[in-house]
N, C-alpha and C positions, 0 to 999 in steps of 0.2 A: 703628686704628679705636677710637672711644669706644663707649658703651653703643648697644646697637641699633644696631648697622653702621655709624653716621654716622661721616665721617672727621671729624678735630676741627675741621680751616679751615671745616668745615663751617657750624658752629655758628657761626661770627662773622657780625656783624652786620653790613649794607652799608656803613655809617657806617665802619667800622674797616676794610672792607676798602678803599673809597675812599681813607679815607687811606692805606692799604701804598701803592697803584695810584697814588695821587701823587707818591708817592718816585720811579717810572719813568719816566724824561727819553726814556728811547727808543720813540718811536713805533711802530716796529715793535715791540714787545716788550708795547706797549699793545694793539694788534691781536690781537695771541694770546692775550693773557690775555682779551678780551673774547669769545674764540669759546669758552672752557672751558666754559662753563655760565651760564644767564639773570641768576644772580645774580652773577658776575661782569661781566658786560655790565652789568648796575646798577649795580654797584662803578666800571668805570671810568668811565661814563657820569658819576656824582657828583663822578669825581675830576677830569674836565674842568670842569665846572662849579664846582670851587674854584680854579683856574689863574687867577691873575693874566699869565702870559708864556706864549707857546707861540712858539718856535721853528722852524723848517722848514728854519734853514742847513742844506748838505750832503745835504739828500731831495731826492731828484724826486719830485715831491707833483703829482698832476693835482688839478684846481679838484675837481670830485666830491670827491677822497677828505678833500682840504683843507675842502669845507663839512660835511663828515660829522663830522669833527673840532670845526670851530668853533664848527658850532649850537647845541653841548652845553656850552662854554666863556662861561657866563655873568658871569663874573667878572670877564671880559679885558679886561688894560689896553694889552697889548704885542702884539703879533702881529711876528713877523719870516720 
């Protein structure tokens, strides 16, 4: 924990944690990171929205959870 309780991932800014949360190719792994905390859910919410390609090979993705995904992927040029 840094000064005043706060942990340190804390302190980082959405911007920086978007970009970590783009590094994660796995969808499921996006989903849990986005239930941690509001500003998490910002972070990947950002990091969709920098996605050039989103993939879906190999998921069983229902249309819902696939537009919940998409709507936030403003960038995309590839969808598979």
């Amino acid at each position: 924990m840094g000064w005043g309780g706060e942990a340190e991932i804390d302190r980082l800014p959405v911007d920086l944690l978007a970009h970590i949360f783009s590094l994660i190719s796995c969808f499921k792994d996006l989903a849990q990171t986005s239930c941690v905390c509001r500003k998490w859910r910002q972070g990947v919410k950002e990091s969709l929205a920098r996605r050039e390609k989103l993939s879906f090979a190999g998921w069983k993705m229902d249309d819902q959870s696939t537009t919940r995904l998409v709507v936030h992927a403003y960038s995309l040029k590839e969808l598979d």
